[in-house]
LONU-226342 format. One record per residue (C-alpha): residue in one letter; x, y, z. Coordinates in pm, whole numbers, plus 50000, padded with zeros to 5 digits. Each point is the difference from the previous one (the first is absolute). Layout:
residues N
AXYZ/...
//
This chain:
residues 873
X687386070352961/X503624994649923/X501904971450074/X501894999250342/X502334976150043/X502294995350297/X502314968350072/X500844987050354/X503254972850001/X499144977150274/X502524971650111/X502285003749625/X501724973249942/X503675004750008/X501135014749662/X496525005749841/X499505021449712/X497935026650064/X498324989249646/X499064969750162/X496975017850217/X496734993249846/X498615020049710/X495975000149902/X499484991949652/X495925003650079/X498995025550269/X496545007450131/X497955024749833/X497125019650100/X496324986549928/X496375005350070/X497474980550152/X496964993549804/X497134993450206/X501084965050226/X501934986849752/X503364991450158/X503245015549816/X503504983949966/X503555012550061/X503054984949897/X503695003050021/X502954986649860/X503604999650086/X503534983349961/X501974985950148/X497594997850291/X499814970050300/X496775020650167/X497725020849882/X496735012650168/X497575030350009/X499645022450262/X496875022749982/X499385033150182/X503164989150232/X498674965550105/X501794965549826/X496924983549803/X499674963350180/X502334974949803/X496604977449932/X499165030649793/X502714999849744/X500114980449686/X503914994549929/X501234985149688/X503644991749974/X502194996149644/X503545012149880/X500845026449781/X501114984249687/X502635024949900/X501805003950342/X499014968950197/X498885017650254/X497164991850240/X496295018549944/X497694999850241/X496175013449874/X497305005150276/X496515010449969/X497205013250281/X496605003749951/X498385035650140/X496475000750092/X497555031750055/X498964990450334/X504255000250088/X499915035949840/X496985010450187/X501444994750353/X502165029349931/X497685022449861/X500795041650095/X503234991150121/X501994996449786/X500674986349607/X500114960250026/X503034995849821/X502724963449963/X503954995349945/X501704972449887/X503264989150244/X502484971249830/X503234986350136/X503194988749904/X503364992050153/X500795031149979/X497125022050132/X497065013049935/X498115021349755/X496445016349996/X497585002549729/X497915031149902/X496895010850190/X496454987749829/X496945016150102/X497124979050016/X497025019149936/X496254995950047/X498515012949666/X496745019149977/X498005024549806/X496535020550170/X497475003849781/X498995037550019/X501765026549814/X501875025850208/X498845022749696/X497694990749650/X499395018949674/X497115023449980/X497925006349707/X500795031849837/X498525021949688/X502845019249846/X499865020349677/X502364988849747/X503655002449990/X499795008550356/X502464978950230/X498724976150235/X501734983650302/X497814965750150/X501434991650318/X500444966650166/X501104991050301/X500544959050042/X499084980150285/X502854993950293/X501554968049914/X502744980150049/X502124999949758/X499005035049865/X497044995649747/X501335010049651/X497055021649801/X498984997749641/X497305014949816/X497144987949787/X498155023749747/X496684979949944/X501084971950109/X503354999849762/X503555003650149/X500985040550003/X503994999949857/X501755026950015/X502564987249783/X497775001049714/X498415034250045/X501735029050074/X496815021850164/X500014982250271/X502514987850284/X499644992550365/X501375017150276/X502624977350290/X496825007750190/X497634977449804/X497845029049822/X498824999049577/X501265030849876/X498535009049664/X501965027749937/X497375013949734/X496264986749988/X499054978249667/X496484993949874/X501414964849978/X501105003650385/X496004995350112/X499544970650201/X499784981050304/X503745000950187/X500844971250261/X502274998950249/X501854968150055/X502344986150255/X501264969650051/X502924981750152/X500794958450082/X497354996850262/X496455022149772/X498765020449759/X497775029050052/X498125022549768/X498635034250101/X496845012649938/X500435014049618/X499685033549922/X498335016349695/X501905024949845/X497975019649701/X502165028049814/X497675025449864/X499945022049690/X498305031750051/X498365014349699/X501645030749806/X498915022749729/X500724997749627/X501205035649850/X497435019249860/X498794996549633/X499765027749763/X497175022150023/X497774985449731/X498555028549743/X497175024050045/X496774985249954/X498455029949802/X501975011549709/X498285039050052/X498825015150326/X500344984450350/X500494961150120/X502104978850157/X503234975350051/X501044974050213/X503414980450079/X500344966450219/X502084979850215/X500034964550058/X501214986050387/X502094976249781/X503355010650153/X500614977150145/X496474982350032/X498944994750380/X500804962750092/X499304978650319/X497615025850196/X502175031549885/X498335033049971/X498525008949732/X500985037749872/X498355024150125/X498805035249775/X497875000549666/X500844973549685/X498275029649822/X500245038949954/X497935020049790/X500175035749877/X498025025849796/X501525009249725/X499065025849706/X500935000749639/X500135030449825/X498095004349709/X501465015149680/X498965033849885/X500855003249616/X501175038649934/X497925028449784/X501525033249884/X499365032050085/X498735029849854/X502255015549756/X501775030050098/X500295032649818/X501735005649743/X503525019550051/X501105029249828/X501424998149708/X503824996749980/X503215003749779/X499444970949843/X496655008449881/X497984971850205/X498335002950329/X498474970450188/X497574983650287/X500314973250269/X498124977150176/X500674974650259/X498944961850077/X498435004050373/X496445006649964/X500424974850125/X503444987949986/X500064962749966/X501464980750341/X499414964850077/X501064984549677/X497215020849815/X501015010049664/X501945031549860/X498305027849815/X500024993149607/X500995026149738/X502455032550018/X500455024750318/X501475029749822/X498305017349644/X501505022349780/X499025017849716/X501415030449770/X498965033050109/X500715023349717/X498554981949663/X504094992549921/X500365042850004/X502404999850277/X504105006249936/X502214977250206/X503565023750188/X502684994950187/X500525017850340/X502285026949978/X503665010350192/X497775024050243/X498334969550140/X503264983950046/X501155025050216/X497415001650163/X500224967250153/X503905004150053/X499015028050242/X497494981650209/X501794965850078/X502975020850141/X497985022150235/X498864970050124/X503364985150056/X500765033250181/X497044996450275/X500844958950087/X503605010150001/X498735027450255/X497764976350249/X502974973149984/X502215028350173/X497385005050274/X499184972550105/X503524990550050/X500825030950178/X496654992350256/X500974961950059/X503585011750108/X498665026550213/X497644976450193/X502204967049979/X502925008650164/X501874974550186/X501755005650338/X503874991749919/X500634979150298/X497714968449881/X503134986949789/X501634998250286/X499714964550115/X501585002450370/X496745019950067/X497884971050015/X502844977950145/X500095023550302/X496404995750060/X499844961850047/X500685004350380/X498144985650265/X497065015950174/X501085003650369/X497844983150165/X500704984250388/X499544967750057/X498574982350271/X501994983450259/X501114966349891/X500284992750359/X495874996850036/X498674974049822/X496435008950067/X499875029549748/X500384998549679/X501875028349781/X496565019649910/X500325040450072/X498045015250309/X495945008950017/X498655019249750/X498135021750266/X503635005150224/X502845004649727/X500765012449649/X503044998749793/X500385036849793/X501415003549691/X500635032049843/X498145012049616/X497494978849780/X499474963150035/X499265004649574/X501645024349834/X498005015749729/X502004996949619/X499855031949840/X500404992249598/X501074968949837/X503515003750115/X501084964050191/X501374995050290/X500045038050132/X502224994650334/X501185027950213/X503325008550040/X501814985450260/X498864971750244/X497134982649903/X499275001650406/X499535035249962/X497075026950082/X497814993549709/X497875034350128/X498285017850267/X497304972750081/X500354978950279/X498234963549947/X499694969650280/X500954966549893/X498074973950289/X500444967050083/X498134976750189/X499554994750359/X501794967850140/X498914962949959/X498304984250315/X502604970650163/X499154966149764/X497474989850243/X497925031049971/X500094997349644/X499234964849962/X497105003950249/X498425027549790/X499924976949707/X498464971950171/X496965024249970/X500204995749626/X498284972949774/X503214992549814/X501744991250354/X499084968149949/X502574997049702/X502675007950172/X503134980150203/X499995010750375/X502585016350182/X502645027849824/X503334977749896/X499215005849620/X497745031150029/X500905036449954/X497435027950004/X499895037450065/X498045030949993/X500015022049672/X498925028449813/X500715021849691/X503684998450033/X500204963749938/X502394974250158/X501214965549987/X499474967450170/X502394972150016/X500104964450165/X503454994950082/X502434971349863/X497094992249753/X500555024849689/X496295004350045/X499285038549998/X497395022749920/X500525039149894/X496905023250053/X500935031249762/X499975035650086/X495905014149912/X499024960049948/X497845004650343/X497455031149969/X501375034150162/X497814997450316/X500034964550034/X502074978550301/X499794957649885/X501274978150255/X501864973749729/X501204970250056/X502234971249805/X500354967050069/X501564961749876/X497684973950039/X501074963950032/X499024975049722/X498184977350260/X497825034750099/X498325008849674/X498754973449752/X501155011549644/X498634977849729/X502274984249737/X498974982349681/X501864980849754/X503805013849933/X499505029250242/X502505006850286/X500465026850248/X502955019549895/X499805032650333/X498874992250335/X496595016850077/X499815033650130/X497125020450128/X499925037850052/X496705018550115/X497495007350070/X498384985849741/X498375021549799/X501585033350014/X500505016049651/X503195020750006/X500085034149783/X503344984049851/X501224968249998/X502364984850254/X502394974449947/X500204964550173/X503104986649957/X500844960150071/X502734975449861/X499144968849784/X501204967849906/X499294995049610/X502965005249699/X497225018849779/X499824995649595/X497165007949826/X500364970949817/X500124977350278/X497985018450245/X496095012350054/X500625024850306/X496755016550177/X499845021250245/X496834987950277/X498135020750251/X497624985550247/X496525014149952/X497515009050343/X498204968849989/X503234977650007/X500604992549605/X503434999949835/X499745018949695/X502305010849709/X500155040049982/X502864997449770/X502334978949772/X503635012149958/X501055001149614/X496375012449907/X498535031749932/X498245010850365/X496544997349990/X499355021650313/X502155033150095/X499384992350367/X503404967949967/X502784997649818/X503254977350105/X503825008949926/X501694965050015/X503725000750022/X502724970450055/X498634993250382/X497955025950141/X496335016649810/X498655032450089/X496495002049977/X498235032449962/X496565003150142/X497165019350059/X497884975650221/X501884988750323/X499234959350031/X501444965550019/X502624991249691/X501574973749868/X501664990049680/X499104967149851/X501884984849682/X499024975049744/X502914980349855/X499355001149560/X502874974849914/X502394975950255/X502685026549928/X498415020350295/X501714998250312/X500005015050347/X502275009750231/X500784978750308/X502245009850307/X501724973350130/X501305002050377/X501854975650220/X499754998850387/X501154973350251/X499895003950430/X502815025450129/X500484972450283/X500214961449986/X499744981450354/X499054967049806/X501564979749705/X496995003749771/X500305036549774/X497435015549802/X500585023449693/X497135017349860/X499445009249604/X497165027049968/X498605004549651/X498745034249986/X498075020849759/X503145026549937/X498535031350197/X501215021050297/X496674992550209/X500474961950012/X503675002050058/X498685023150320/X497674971850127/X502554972149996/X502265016550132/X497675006950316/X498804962950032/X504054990949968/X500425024050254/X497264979150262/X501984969149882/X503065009450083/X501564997349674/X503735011949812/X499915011349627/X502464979249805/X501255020349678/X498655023349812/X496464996649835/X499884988849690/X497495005449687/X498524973549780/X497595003449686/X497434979150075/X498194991049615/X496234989149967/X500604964849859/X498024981650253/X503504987050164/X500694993450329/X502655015250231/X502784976250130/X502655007050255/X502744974950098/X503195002750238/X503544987449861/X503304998850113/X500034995550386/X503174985650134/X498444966850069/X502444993350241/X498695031950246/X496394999349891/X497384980049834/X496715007949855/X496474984450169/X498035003749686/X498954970449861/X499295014149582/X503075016249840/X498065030549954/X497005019350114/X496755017049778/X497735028750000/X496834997449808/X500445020849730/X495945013850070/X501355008650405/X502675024249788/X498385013449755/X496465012050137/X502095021150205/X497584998450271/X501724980850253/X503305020250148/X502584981850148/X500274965749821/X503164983550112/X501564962749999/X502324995050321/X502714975350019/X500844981250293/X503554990950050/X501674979150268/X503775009050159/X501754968350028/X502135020550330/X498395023950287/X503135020849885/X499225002849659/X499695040849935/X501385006749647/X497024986849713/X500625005649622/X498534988549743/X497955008349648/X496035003549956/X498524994649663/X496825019249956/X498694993249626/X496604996649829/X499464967649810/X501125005749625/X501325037350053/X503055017050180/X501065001850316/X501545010450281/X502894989650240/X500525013350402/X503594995050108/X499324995850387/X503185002050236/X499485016750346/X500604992450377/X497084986850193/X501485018050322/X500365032749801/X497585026650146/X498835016849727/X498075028650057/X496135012849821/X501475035149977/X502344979549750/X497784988249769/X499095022049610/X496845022750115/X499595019849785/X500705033650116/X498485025049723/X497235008350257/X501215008050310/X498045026550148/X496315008250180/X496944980349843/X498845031749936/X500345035949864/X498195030849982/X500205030849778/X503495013449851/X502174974450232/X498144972049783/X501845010149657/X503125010049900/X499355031749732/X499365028350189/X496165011649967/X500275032249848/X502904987649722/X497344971049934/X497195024949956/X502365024449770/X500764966549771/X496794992849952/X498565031749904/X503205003049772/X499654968349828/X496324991449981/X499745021549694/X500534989849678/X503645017449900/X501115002149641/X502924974849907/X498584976150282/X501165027850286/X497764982550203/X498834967850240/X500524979849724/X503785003349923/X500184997550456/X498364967049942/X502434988649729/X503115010550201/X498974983450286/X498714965549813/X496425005149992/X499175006649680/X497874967449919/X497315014450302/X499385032149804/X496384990349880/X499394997650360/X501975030150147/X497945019549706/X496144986450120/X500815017550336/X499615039450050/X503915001850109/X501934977449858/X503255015450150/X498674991650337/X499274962849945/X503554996949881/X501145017350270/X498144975350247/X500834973449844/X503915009750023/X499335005650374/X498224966850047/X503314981249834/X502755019050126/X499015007350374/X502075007850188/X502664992849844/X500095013749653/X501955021049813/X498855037350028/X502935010649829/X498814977849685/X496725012850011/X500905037250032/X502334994149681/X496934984749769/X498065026750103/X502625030549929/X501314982949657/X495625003949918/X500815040150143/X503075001949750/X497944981049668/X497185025150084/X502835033250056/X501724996349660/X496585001449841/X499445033750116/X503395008049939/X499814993449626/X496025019349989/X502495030550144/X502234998649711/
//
């Protein structure tokens, strides 16, 4: 405690200077009591004619006092010293009342003055651990955490560490530190790290050692690459080969598993054998010609040679003189000349002749309607579907279109309208909205979702129930069928999009999507990895869509391929994490793949299940996003003040949980949020508070700053870190605060929170930044779910999946609308033009552009027009 001093002038003497009143040049100080040894206090002061204790109000007998007397050699002054002697039985007689606690009184001529409070305390320390160190098997460069809890003890036991017996310093190794709570942190497991760990805690009274724990860090065994197949073992005819594989990488240490598989493979193998080549019979001998030869043939395959056999030796063509040197050599005459002449150009005539044809046929059959260069005609079309809503004013039904057994929506002409020719694009004239023909076709939707207590009770039936939070707040779900839909948890930017034909015509799924809580489903991390989305189920389980839907969620991670190892995890039916996909790679599966932009993905899948996305940092230049948020009580009735620093993983879905609990709490935001790039360097996270007016407020923290384990950040696993600062108003009318919060991690940048608010200001939840990008019912059904009208969606597609000539086609759609590096994906599907169409309706509901889209989609009409135009010329 502070000092407190107060002075009391009793009987001055006439014309006193107040300097005259005593002043302590020794003052009591706290101490401990060891046991029954007896403990000391002393006091000093000048100029002083009495001085005595006084402990827990009471004067201390005068026999008590030891008083020594001498003058200050500078000033001349008297000094009076006094001493009293405390013992534990004195301490004792108080005991749960109150702190036994003595003041030092002196007098002068002038008055008096009081000494500073010491606390005499009894010291102590139990013997049992609140909490020990348990022994632990971890695999290597896995993080560990020992706790350790001291005994109660008086003073506060300080805790150190032994490692076999030798003093753990953190000072001197850089892997580990320890936590204000007492815990070893080894921020990445060491072979060298195996050993026995003590606990140790000690202050002035004991020492006491916990039971050790063994910690053994583990290498499980990996496989070598494969060798080279070694050679045949027959050089002709049929044998074999082998390769092997060594568990050498790394070796299995400490109990590890050894691999697991064959060291050996072995194959049958056959070598050809060579075949060396032999002629064949001679042919006959040709008639004889001008030049007064004929001649004969024969060829090397009887057999030919293959294998590496060898060629045929000697000549394949014979000649020999046919008239006994008789014959008379001429020289073809002008009739022959002629002849020739006459023959190439009839046969100019007849290609000449099928050239014209076939042009005159194509134009005949290709004709193009002259309305698809106008543009405005697929502009019109982008309207809405009209579709009613439901009521906004009854929350127990969700925006999903009547029964399929009591209502139907009619549309007029074909769903598909069949392409007659190559011709691109081949739009009626006028409004795309139009009578497309005589037929009349039914579009259905779904019958209603159940109230969320029907529906949850029907999947408490279900095996994978189990899995699942209880109750509704972050569940959507609804009832769907051919015609697709969308889900959407609100405030979260989780949503899932079910596209048109993805369900099986015939089919109703009841579909649900929901956001799981870290606490709620154990996701394992090793090494570097960190969970960069929150994790998000939609089921059931196991139903395999016709196409795939999207899932979209936010994240938290600046991705660089260089600094980043992304992968996309799905939870399999009996409970394992596995990785179905890394981003960057080529997919190995077409049932996944993952569109990762600046803070949202899009994941495209055929399965429905439980996702995540999990990074591995490559180099410390990868960092993650944090949110940080301020809060502090909208009403003060007492002096003390809390503010509240949440460090959160930068995604809509946390942001929605805090603000909740704040909500309970009664809190106020203060300022905006801020963002900070949080880098994997193994540094911690400090916060500290800075220019208060000291003379309104004052700050009850005794550090200058405050620290988040860098693993409690970075794991991403636990939500709402936050450091609070308590802070004292020195008046009851103290309103106004301002002042400056540093938020930095140790060796990096950081970031600063200008606070300055009224404490009496209401300020409302309405106020605060919700994001407000998805206002609207959890859930949609059928046309109301997208915003490109079915039957325009249905004419793009069968426009566009074609290949066109000078790209006319999905492809040059995907590069004006900035998805050209997804084409090898877009191309593995059978329509391409519909997955970029979902995918623009799974980023831009409901907000997007239509007018951009209809644009990219009429300048593809236009590139695809003047093509035919110039065929027409």
């Amino acid at each position: 405690s502070g000092a407190q001093q107060s002075a009391t002038v009793a009987n001055p003497v006439a014309g006193a200077s107040p300097d005259l009143l005593p002043h302590f040049q020794l003052e009591p100080e706290d101490v401990y009591i060891v046991k029954n040894k007896v403990v000391t206090l002393a006091c000093r002061a000048t100029p002083a004619t009495q001085i005595y204790f006084k402990c827990n109000g009471e004067w201390v007998h005068q026999g008590d006092h030891v008083t020594q007397r001498s003058t200050d050699r500078g000033t001349g002054l008297p000094v009076m010293e006094v001493r009293i002697e405390v013992t534990r039985q004195q301490v004792e007689k108080i005991f749960g009342l109150e702190e036994y606690w003595c003041q030092c009184v002196a007098w002068s001529s002038s008055g008096t003055t009081k000494s500073q409070k010491a606390f005499v305390r009894i010291a102590y320390l139990r013997k049992n651990f609140e909490q020990e160190p348990t022994a632990r098997e971890v695999s290597i460069e896995q993080g560990i955490v020992l706790p350790c809890r001291p005994p109660e003890g008086i003073p506060p036991a300080e805790v150190e560490w032994l490692r076999n017996e030798e003093l753990v310093d953190p000072a001197l190794d850089a892997n580990v530190y320890v936590t204000p709570e007492h815990s070893l942190v080894l921020r990445q497991a060491r072979l060298a790290d195996t050993a026995n760990y003590t606990c140790v805690a000690k202050n002035i009274v004991a020492r006491r050692r916990s039971a050790s724990a063994a910690i053994i860090v583990y290498v499980n065994g990996g496989w070598s690459t494969w060798t080279q197949w070694s050679g045949c073992s027959t050089s002709c005819g049929r044998g074999w080969q082998k390769r092997s594989r060594t568990c050498t990488n790394p070796t299995p240490l400490n109990g590890g598993a050894f691999c697991e598989g064959q060291n050996m493979q072995k194959t049958a193998c056959t070598t050809l054998c060579p075949v060396d080549g032999a002629w064949s019979e001679w042919s006959k001998w040709s008639v004889c010609g001008a030049e007064c030869t004929h001649w004969r043939s024969r060829e090397c395959s009887e057999p030919a040679p293959r294998n590496g056999g060898q060629e045929c030796h000697g000549p394949e063509l014979d000649t020999r003189n046919c008239t006994s040197e008789l014959c008379s050599h001429a020289t073809p005459g002008a009739e022959d000349v002629a002849l020739y002449v006459g023959l190439v150009a009839v046969a100019v005539c007849l290609v000449l002749l099928l050239l014209v044809g076939v042009l005159v046929y194509c134009r005949k059959k290709g004709g193009l309607d002259a309305d698809v260069a106008d543009s405005s005609i697929l502009t019109a079309g982008f309207q809405p579907v009209s579709i009613k809503p439901s009521k906004a004013d009854n929350p127990s039904l969700l925006t999903i279109q009547p029964d399929l057994s009591t209502t139907t929506m009619t549309y007029q002409g074909s769903l598909c309208p069949r392409q007659d020719g190559p011709a691109k694009l081949q739009l009626p004239n006028g409004h795309l909205l139009s009578p497309l023909g005589a037929g009349r076709h039914t579009l259905h939707h779904s019958s209603p979702a159940a109230e969320g207590a029907d529906f949850v009770a029907r999947l408490s039936t279900q095996s994978y129930f189990r899995s699942l939070p209880r109750g509704t707040t972050n569940m959507a779900y609804g009832t769907f069928n051919f015609l697709g839909g969308r889900l959407m948890i609100p405030n979260t930017g989780i949503s899932l999009l079910i596209p048109p034909d993805a369900i099986p015509r015939g089919k109703i799924y009841e579909v649900y999507l929901t956001l799981h809580k870290q606490e709620e489903v154990r996701l394992p991390l090793a090494g570097c990895q960190t969970l960069l989305s929150p994790i998000v189920s939609c089921g059931p389980p196991g139903v395999l869509l016709t196409r795939p839907a999207i899932l979209a969620m936010g994240h938290c991670v600046e991705a660089s391929a260089e600094n980043w190892s992304i992968r996309l995890k799905k939870q399999s039916c009996e409970g394992t994490w596995e990785d179905v996909l890394q981003l960057g790679a080529e997919p190995c599966t077409e049932l996944y793949y993952c569109q990762l932009e600046a803070q949202a993905c899009y994941i495209f899948t055929e399965q429905l299940g439980r996702f995540a996305l999990v990074g591995e940092s490559l180099s410390m230049a990868a960092s993650k996003r944090l949110k940080l948020v301020l809060f502090a009580p909208a009403a003060c009735p007492s002096l003390e003040y809390n503010i509240r620093v949440y460090c959160l993983s930068d995604t809509q879905d946390v942001l929605k949980e805090v603000i909740q609990l704040e909500k309970q709490l009664g809190g106020q935001l203060i300022g905006a949020p801020r963002v900070l790039h949080f880098k994997d360097s193994y540094h911690n996270l400090r916060l500290s508070i800075h220019d208060m007016p000291s003379s309104l407020w004052k700050s009850k923290l005794l550090a200058s700053y405050q620290e988040i384990p860098f693993y409690h950040i970075w794991s991403g696993l636990q939500p709402f870190l936050h450091c609070t600062f308590t802070l004292e108003r020195l008046s009851p009318s103290t309103c106004e605060l301002a002042c400056k919060i540093w938020v930095w991690q140790v060796e990096g940048d950081g970031q600063s929170f200008t606070v300055n608010f009224n404490i009496a200001k209401d300020m409302r939840f309405s106020d605060w930044l919700v994001p407000d990008s998805e206002v609207g019912p959890p859930a949609l059904v059928g046309p109301s779910a997208f915003k490109i009208p079915f039957l325009i969606r249905q004419k793009i597609i069968s426009s566009l999946d074609p290949p066109g000539t000078r790209g006319a086609d999905w492809r040059t759609l995907a590069q004006k609308l900035n998805l050209d590096s997804h084409l090898s994906f877009f191309a593995s599907k059978p329509s391409p033009t519909a997955m970029i169409l979902n995918l623009w309706e799974a980023r831009h509901f409901p907000n997007g552009n239509l007018s951009q889209l209809a644009a990219a989609v009429a300048e593809v009409g236009k590139q695809d027009s003047a093509l035919f135009s110039e065929a027409e010329c």
